[in-house]
Each structure stands twice: as C-alpha cells, then as structure tokens.
KOLDRENFI-148349 format. One line per 4 residues: number of its first residue (from 1); their letters; for each residue x, y, z of C-alpha. Coordinates in steps of 0.2 Angstrom, whole numbers, padded with zeros to 4 digits, m for minus. Layout:
// residues N
NUM = a = X/Y/Z  ...
END
This chain:
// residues 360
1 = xxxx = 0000/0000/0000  0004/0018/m0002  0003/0031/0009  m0007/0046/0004
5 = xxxx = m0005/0061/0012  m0020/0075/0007  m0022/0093/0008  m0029/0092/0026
9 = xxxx = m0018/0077/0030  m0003/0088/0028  m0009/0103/0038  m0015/0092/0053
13 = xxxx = 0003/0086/0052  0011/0102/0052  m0001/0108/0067  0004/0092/0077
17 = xxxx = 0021/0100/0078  0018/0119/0075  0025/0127/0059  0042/0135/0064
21 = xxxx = 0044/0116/0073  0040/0110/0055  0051/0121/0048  0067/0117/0057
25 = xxxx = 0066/0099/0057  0064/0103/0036  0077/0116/0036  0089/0097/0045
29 = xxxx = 0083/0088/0033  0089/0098/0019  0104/0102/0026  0108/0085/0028
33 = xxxx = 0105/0079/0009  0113/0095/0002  0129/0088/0013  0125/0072/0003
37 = xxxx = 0126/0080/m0014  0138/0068/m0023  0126/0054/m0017  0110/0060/m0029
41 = xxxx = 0107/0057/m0047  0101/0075/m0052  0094/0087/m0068  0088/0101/m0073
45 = xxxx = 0068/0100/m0070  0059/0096/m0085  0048/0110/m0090  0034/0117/m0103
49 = xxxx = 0033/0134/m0105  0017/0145/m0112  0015/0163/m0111  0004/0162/m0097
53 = xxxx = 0013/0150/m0085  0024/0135/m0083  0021/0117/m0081  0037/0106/m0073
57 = xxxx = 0042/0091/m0067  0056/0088/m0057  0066/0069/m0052  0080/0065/m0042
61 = xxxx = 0087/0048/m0032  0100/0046/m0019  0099/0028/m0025  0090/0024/m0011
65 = xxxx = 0074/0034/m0013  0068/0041/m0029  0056/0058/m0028  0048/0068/m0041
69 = xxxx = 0035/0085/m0041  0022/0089/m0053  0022/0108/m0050  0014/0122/m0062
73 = xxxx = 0019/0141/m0060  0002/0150/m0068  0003/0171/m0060  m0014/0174/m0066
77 = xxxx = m0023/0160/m0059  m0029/0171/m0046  m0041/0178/m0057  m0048/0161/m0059
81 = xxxx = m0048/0158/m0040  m0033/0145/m0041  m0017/0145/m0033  m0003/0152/m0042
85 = xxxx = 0007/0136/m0037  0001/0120/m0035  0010/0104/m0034  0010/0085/m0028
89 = xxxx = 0024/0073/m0029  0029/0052/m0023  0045/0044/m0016  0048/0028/m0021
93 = xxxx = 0059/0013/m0015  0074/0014/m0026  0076/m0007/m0024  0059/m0011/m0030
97 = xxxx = 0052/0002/m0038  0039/0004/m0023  0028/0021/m0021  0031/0023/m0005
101 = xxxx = 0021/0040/m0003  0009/0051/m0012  0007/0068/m0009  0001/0086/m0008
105 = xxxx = 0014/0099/m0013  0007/0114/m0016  0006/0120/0004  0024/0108/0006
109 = xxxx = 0032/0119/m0008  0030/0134/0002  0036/0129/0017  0050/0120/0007
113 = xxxx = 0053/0135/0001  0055/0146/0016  0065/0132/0024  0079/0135/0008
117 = xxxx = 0080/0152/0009  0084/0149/0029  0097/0136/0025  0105/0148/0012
121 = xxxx = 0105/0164/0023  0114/0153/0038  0130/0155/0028  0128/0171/0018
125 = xxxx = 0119/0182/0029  0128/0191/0043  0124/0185/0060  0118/0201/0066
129 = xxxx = 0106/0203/0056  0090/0206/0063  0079/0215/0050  0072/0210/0034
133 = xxxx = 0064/0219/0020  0049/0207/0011  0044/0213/m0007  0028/0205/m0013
137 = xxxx = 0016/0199/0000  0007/0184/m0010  0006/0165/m0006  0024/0163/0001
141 = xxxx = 0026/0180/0010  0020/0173/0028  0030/0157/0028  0045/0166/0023
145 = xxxx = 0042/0180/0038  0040/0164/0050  0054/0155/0045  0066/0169/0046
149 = xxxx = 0062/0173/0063  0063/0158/0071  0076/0149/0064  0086/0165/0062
153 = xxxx = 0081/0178/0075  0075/0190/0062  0062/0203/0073  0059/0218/0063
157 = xxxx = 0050/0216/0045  0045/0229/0033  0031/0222/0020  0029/0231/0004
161 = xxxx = 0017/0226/m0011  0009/0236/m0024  m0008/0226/m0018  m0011/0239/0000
165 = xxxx = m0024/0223/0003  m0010/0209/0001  0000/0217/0016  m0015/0219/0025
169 = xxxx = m0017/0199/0023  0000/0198/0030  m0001/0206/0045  m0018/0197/0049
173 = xxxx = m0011/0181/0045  0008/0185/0057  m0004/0193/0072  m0002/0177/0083
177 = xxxx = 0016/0180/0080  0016/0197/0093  0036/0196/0095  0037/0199/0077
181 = xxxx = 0039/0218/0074  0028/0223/0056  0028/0239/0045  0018/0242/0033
185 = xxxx = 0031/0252/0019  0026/0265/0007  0037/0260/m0005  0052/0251/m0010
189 = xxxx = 0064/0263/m0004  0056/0262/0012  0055/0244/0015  0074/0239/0012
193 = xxxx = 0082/0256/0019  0091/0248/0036  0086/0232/0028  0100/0216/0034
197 = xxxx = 0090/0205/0023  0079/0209/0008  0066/0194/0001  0060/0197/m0017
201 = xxxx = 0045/0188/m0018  0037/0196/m0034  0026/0184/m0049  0027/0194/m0064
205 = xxxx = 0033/0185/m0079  0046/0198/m0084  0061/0205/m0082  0058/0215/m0067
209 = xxxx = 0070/0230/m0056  0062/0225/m0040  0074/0233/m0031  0086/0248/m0038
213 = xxxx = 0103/0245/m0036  0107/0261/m0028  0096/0255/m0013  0105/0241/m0011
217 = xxxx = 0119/0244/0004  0135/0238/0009  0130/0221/0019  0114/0217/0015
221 = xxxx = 0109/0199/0009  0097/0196/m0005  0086/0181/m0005  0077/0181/m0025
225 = xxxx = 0064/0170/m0021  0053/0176/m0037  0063/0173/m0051  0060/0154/m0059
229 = xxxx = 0060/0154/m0075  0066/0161/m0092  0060/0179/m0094  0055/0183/m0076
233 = xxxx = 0067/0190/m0066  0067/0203/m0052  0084/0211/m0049  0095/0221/m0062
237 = xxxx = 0110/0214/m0070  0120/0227/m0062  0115/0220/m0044  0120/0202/m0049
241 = xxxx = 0137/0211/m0053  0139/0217/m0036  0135/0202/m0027  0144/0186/m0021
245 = xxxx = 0129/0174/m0029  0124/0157/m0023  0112/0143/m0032  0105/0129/m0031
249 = xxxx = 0110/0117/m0044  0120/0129/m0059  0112/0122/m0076  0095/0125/m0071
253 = xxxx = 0098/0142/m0063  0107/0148/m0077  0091/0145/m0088  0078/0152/m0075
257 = xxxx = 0087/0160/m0062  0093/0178/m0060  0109/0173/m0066  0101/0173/m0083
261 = xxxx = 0104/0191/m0088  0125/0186/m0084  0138/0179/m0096  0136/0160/m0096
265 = xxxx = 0152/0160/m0087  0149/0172/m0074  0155/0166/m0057  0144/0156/m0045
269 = xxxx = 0145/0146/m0031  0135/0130/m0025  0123/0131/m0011  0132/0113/m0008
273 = xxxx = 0148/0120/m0007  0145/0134/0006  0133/0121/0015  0150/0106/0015
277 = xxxx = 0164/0121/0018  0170/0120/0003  0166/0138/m0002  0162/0153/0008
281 = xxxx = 0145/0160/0008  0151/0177/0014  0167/0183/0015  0168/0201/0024
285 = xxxx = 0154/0209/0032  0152/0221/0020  0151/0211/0004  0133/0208/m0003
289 = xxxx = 0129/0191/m0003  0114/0184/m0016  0104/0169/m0015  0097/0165/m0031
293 = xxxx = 0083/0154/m0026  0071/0144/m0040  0069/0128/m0031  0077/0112/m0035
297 = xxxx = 0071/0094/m0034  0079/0090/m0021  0072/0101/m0009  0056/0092/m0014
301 = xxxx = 0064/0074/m0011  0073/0082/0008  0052/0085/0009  0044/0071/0005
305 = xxxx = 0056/0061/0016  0051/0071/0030  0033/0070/0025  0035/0050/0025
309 = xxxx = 0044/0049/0042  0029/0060/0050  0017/0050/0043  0022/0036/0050
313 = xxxx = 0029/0044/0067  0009/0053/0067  m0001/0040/0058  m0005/0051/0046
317 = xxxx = m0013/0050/0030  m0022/0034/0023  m0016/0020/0015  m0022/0018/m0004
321 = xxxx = m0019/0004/m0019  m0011/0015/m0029  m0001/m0001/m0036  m0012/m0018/m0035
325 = xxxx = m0012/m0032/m0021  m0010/m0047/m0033  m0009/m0066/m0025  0001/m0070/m0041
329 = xxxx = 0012/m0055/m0047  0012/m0063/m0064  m0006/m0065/m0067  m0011/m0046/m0070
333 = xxxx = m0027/m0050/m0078  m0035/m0057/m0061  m0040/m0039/m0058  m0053/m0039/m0073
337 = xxxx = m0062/m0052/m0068  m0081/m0050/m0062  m0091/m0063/m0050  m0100/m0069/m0065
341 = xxxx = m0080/m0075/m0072  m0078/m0085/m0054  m0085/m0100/m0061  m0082/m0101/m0080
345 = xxxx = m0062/m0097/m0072  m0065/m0112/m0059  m0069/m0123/m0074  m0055/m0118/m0083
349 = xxxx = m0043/m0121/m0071  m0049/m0138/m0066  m0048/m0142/m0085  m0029/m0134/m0085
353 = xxxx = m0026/m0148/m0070  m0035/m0162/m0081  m0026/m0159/m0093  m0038/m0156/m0104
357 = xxxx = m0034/m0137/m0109  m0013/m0136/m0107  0000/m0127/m0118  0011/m0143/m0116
END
C-alpha cells in the first residue's frame, strides 16, 4: 500500500508539531541531503513553457529513494480563483520500484521554500542581522516571515506590495506572532532602507527592477525567491554584478534563475559547497551576498522524506492501492475479472489440472 497524504492530512501534520517546529526539522533535513550531494542522481527539471505559465516536473534519487514533483507556475490564476502554485509529488523505493508516498505539494512547496532560503542565509547572511525587507506579500510572504524569525532571530519586517490589501493579509495572517515587529512600507525605498536581509517575492513573468541597485547597501543579503523561470526576473544585472551569488543546482539556474541576464560563465558558487565548507558564503561583512533561489528537486525529495517519516511517526494520512495487491504477481489480468467470471475461471482451471486445456 501507499501512503497518501491530502491537503488536510498535511496541515494536521504540520499543526501536530507547529510550523516553525515543522520548519526546522525541514530546514535538518535539507541540510543533511545538500551535505550528501555527490550521493543523488540530479537534472535540470523538465519544463513546458506557455505565455501564461509554466508546467514542470522535477526527479532526483540518492539511490535509495527516488522523488519527483508535478508543479505548475500560472501568476494569473488568481483571477480564476486558483493557486498560483500547486503541486503533488511520490517517493519511491529505489530497490523495488515501490511508491512509497503520495502527496500534496502545493502547501509543502511553500514551506519547502522558506525552509531554503533559511538554509541559504545561515552561511551568507551576517549574524547580526535582525531586519528583513519582504517585497511582494502573495502566497509565500507569511512562511518566509515565519521561518526567518525563528530559525534565524529576524524581529523587525517591513512588508511592501503594490496590492495595500496583500500586506493587510499579511499582517492578519503573522498577528499570533506578537514578538514579530511589522511595518507596513510606502514603498520600495522604504522597505529595504536599514534592511540586513531583503526577500523578493514578486510573480510577474518579466524582467523586473524589484529593487534599484542604488538601494542596495553595503552588507545586506538578498534572498530572490521570485525569479524561476526564463523571462522573469526581479533584480538588475548590475546587482547580480555586485553580489557574491549562490544557487542551487547551476544548469538549471542559469536557464531560469537571475543569473540569466549574466555571461554563461559568470561566477557562482553551489549552495552545496557553502553548506559542506567548501566555499564561503560570505566573505567580509560588507560584501553583498545573493541567494538566487528557483527551487530544486531536491528540496522536494529532503520533503517528502520528512513527510514519509511524520506519517508514519503521526499515523498520518491513509493507506491507498495505488499499485495492485495481486496473490500472483504474474497473473495481472485477475484484476478484470467480475463474480460472473468466478465460475467459467473455476472450470477452466480444473480443466488446466485435467489436462484437458494445457499449452504442453
């Protein structure tokens, strides 16, 4: 049997243990496969683009477990009372081929998310920082303001979105967090100015200036969330060339990510390398640090093997015959037969053992 983990399976299992407890033991997980990262089988995600959105999938294995994510990227499906993201994904038993799991992704992808961009300012923002600028206040804002401040002590937030209603969401939605300090910014300018970290979280399928370059100060690190695919990017070329930049997995950031505005050989380091040691993240306090974020598979798979383990700490989810319960493995067909077949296929096999009806 497979377990399948629902939209309101997940959430009960994220409330068991509260998000930011969700968040940290994700934020382990990941750190623990990205140290792993000669051990998985990766590529870029497999995507189809239209003009209105994108439609991906995206595999990887450590040999052991073998995940994959449906995910779509639609920015106008608002309009249409849908998610601009949703998602579901398996992991599978490497040594039999086994779905292990089946699940929702769409809510998972945005604590996924968040948990990154945590893992990734651990090594490149400086550890003072204690204030953080968020521009664009749609589905991810709110988990990306949680995870910030309690896995890294950020307290002070400044919220900015061309939507006034989108930052009012916000703040409803962060009340129950009283020791996080919001602002409601005017503008740009007025959201990062102190800013230690700045989180572009913008949809727009362009090239986008989210964020001047001449409001970008000595310091600060940038977490481009938004940015994911070919033609939508939120930062100038000219702050890429300022910044020490970070990325996932290279081959798929250079197509999507930021880094797609730069030279093809344009400098980057790993988020591997910075996570193993092998590379600094940040080098001097004033240096401005860049994570260029578009999600990688293997965030998913880090995920989904939390998700399995919950469910079966929790006794989550439900167990479904996604693959058939067959007393003979080899006889397939069993499945299509109907009462009425019960005893014409008696018959038949007593005529097999008779002898009587025999490929011999």
């Amino acid at each position: 049997m497979t377990r399948f983990i629902d939209t309101h399976s997940l959430t009960a299992m994220v409330q068991h243990v509260g998000v930011s407890g969700f968040l940290q033991q994700l934020v382990a997980y990941m750190d623990a496969d990205f140290r792993n990262w000669s051990r998985f089988e990766k590529s870029a995600r497999l995507a189809s683009h239209t003009e209105i959105g994108v439609i991906e999938l995206m595999p990887v294995t450590d040999g052991q477990y073998y995940g994959f994510k449906y995910v779509n990227g639609h920015p106008a499906n608002a309009t249409h009372g849908l998610p601009t993201v949703m998602a579901f994904g398996a992991l599978c038993d490497v040594e039999t081929g086994t779905p292990l799991l089946l699940s929702e992704l769409t809510l998972s992808t945005a604590l996924r998310t968040a948990a990154t961009s945590v893992l990734a300012a651990r090594y490149q923002a400086r550890p003072d920082a204690r204030r953080m600028a968020i521009i664009g206040c749609g589905a991810q804002s709110e988990f990306q303001a949680i995870a910030f401040h309690r896995t890294l002590g950020i307290n002070d937030m400044a919220l900015f979105d061309t939507d006034a209603r989108a930052k009012t969401k916000v703040m409803r939605n962060l009340a129950a967090y009283p020791e996080l300090r919001l602002t409601c910014a005017d503008g740009v300018a007025d959201a990062v100015a102190g800013a230690d970290i700045i989180t572009t979280l913008t949809a727009s399928k362009r090239h986008a200036d989210v964020v001047p370059v001449d409001l970008i100060q000595p310091g600060v690190h940038i977490n481009a969330v938004g940015g994911d695919c070919p033609g939508k990017t939120e930062l100038h070329p000219d702050v890429l060339l300022r910044s020490r930049i970070v990325v996932e997995y290279e081959p798929q950031t250079r197509h999507e990510g930021e880094i797609q505005q730069l030279p093809p050989d344009s400098p980057v380091t790993a988020l591997w390398q910075v996570i193993q040691g092998t590379a600094p993240g940040r080098e001097t306090p004033d240096e401005i640090t860049l994570f260029d974020s578009v999600g990688f598979a293997l965030e998913d798979f880090s995920t989904l093997r939390l998700l399995h383990d919950m469910a079966q700490q929790q006794g989550a989810g439900q167990d479904i015959a996604l693959v058939p319960d067959l007393d003979n493995p080899r006889d397939l067909f069993q499945l299509m037969r109907t009462p009425a077949d019960a005893e014409d296929h008696a018959g038949a096999g007593a005529a097999v053992e008779q002898g009587t009806r025999s490929c011999a």
